[in-house]
SEDREN-598608 format. One record per residue: residue in three letters; x, y, z of N, C-alpha, C in turn. Coordinates in steps of 0.1 Angstrom, whole numbers, plus 5000, padded with zeros to 4 digits. Layout:
BEGIN
alaXYZXYZXYZ/...
***
This chain:
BEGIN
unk902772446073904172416071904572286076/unk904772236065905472056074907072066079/unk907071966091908571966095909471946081/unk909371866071910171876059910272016050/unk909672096056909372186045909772326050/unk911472306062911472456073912572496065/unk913272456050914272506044914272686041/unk914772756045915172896049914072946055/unk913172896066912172946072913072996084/unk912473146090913473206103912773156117/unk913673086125912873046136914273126146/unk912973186156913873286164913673186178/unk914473186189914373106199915073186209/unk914373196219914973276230915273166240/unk916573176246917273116256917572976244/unk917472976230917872896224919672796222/unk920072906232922072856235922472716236/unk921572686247921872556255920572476260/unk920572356264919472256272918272236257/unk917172256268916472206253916072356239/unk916872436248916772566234917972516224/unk919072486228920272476218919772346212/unk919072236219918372136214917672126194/unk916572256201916272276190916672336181/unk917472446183918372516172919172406167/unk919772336171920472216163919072146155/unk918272096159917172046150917072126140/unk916072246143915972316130917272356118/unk918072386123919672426114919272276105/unk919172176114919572046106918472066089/unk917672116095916472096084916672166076/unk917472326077917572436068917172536075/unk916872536085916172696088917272776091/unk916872866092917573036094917773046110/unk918773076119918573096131918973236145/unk917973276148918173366156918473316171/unk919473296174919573206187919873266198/unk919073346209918973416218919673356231/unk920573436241920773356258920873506268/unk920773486276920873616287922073666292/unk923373586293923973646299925173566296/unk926473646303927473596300927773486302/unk926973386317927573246323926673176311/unk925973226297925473156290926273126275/unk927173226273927873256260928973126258/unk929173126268930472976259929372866252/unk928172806263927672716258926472756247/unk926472856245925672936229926772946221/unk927773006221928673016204928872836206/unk929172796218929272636209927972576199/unk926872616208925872566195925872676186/unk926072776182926572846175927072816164/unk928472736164928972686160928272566151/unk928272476163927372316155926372366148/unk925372486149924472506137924972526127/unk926272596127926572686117927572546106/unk927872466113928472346106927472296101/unk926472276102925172186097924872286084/unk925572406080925072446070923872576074/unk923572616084922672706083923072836087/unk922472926081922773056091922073076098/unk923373146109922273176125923573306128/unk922773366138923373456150923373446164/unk924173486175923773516185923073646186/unk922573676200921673766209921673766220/unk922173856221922373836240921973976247/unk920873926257920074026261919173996276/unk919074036286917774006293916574056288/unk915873926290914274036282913474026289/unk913774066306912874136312912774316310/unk913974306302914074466298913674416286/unk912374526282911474496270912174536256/unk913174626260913874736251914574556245/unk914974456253915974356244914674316236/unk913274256240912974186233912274246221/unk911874356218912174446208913174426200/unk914574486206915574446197916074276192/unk915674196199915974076192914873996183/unk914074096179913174066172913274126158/unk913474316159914374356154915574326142/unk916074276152917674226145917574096135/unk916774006143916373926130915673956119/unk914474026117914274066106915474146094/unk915874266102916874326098917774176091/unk918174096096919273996091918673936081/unk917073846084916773726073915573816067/unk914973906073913573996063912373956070/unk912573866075911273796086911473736094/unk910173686103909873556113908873476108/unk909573346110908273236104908273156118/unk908873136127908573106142908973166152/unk908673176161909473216175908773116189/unk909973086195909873026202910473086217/unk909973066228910473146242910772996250/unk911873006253912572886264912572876282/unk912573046274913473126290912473096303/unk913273066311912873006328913572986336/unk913373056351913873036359913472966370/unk913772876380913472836389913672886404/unk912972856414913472906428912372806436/unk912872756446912472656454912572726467/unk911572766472911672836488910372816493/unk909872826504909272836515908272976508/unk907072996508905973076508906473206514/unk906673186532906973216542908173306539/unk908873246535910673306532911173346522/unk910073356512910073416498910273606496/unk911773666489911373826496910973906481/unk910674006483910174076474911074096462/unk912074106464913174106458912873966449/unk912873886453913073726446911473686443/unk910873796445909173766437909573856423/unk909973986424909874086413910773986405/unk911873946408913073876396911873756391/unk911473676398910673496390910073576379/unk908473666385907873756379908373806364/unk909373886365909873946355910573836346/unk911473726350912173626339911073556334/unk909573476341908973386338907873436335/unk907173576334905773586333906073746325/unk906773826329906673936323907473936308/unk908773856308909273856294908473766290/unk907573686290906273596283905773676273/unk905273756286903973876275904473956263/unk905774016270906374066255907074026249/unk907373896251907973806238906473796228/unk905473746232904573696228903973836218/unk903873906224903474086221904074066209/unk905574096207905974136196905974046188/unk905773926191905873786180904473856171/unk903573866177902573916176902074016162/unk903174136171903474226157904474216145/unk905274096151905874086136906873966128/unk905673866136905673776126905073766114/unk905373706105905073686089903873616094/unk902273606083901273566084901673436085/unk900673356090900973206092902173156100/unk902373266109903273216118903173116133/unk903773056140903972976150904673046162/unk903873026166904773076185904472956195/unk905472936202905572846217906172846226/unk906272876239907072886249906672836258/unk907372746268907872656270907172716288/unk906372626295905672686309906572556317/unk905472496329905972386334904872246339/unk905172166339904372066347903772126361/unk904672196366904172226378902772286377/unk902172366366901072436370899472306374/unk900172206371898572146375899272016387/unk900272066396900372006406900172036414/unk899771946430899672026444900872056453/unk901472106452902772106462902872226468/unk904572236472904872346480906172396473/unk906372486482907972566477908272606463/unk907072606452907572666437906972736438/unk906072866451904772916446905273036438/unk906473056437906573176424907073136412/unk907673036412908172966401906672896387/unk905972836396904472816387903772926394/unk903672976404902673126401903273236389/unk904073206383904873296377904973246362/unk904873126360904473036347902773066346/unk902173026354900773026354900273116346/unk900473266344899273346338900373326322/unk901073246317901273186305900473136297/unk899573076305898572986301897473086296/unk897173186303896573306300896773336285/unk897973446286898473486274898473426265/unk898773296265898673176252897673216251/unk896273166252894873146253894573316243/unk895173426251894373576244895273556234/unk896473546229897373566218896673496209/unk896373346209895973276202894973326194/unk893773426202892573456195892973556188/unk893773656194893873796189894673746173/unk895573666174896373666163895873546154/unk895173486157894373366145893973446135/unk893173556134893173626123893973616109/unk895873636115896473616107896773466105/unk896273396113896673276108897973196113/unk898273286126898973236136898973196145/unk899373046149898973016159899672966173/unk899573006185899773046197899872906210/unk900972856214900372746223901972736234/unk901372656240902572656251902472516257/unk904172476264904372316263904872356278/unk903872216285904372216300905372106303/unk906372056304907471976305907471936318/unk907771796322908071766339909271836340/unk910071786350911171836356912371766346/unk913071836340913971806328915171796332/unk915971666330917171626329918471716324/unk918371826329919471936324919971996339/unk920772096333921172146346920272266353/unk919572336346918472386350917372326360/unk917572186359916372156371917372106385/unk918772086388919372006397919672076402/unk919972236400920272336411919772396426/unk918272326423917672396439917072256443/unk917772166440917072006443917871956452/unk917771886463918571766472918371636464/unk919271576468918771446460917871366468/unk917471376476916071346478914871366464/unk914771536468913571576457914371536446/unk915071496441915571406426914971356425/unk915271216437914771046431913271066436/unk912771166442910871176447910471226430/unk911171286422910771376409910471256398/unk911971186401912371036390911170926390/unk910770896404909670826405908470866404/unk908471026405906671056405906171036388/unk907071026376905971036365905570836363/unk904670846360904070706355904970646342/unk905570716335906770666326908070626335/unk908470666344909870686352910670736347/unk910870806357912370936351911971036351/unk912771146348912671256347912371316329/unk911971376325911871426313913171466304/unk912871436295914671406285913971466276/unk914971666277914571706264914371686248/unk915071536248914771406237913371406227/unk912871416244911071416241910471516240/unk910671616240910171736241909971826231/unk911571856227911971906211910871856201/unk910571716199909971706185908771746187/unk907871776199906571776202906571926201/unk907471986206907472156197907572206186/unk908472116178908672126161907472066157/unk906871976164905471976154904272036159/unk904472126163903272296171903672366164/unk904972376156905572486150905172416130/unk904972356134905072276116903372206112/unk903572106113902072026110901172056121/unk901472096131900172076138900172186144/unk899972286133899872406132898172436140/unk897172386133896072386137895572356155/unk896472306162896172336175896772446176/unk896172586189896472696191895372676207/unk896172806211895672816226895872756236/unk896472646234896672486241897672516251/unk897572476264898972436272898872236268/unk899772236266899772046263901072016274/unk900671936281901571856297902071726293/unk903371796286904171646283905271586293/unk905071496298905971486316905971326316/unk905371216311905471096308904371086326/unk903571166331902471126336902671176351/unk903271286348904471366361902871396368/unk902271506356901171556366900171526354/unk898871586358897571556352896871606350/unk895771696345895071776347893371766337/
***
């Protein structure tokens, strides 16, 4: 499938509302696709019906979905629902991520089971059901972080929690190549949204801005096309984590 060629193709996106999810739902709409545009929760719905909206002016149809999908029962149903709406999936993409910056030491169980559950357990069953019911020759990608091939401190549940991502890509890829689907995941530096400035001082800002070898922080700019073409032409990579960060980290 070439990027020119996603005219009524269904691309489902979870946490697709806003940052670099609403990103790409505006890309794809632009092209013609069909869109299932998923967000978690209420503090997320104004900035989803607005891209909501801008898709829906670009000429495409889309829906919202609004669900946590650490409860498996949502990501069932928002998988579900799109078929029910367009008859299939020809992508799905997972966005969803949360951060927490704490201390090893002062990290409580409570705030292990939550990282766990938003960043590593809705993974598997997003990926699960993409699994069961995507259309042959389907595309899946969701979104991990730079952090897994860095040495630091204070993320250890945030990338211990991304980490067995890399995993799941890797078995999905094989189990589902069969059909001729293929399976990968994009590690991003620390991205220019509001998702990354919340557990930051500005210290760790300008230490983040200067650590990549490009400078700066990562601009979902860059990011979006390098997923639409995992999802399109370069179908043929599968299994892959790829660390796009402008030289954040290395591995």
């Amino acid at each position: 499938m070439s990027r020119n060629d996603l005219k009524d193709k269904v691309v489902l996106i979870a946490g697709g509302g806003k940052n670099l999810g609403g990103l790409l739902s505006k890309d794809f709409a632009s092209k013609g696709a069909k869109l299932a545009i998923h967000y978690n929760s209420e503090g997320s719905r104004a900035e989803s019906e607005k891209t909501l909206a801008e898709v829906q002016a670009l000429g495409a149809q889309a829906f919202l979905f609004q669900g946590d999908l650490t409860k498996i029962e949502n990501v069932t149903k928002l998988f579900d629902e799109t078929i029910s709406k367009f008859g299939g999936i020809d992508i799905a993409i997972n966005t969803v991520g949360m951060v927490l910056k704490k201390p090893f030491t002062e990290t409580t169980e409570a705030e292990y089971d939550t990282m766990f559950g938003v960043n590593s357990k809705s993974a598997y069953f997003f990926l699960q059901e993409a699994g069961k019911k995507l259309n042959d020759h389907g595309k899946i990608c969701t979104v991990v972080t730079s952090l897994l091939a860095a040495y630091t401190d204070s993320y250890s549940t945030y990338a211990g929690a991304k980490a067995p991502v890399e995993h799941f890509t890797r078995a999905a890829s094989k189990e589902f190549g069969g059909r001729g689907i293929s399976v990968n995941a994009v590690a991003p530096g620390p991205m220019d949204t509001p998702f990354f400035y919340g557990q930051e001082s500005d210290d760790a800002v300008a230490y983040h801005k200067s650590a990549s070898a490009l400078g700066g922080l990562t601009d979902i700019k860059d990011i979006a096309p390098l997923i639409e073409f995992l999802v399109t032409d370069g179908w043929w990579i599968t299994g892959q984590t790829i660390f796009a960060n402008g030289g954040y980290t290395t591995r």
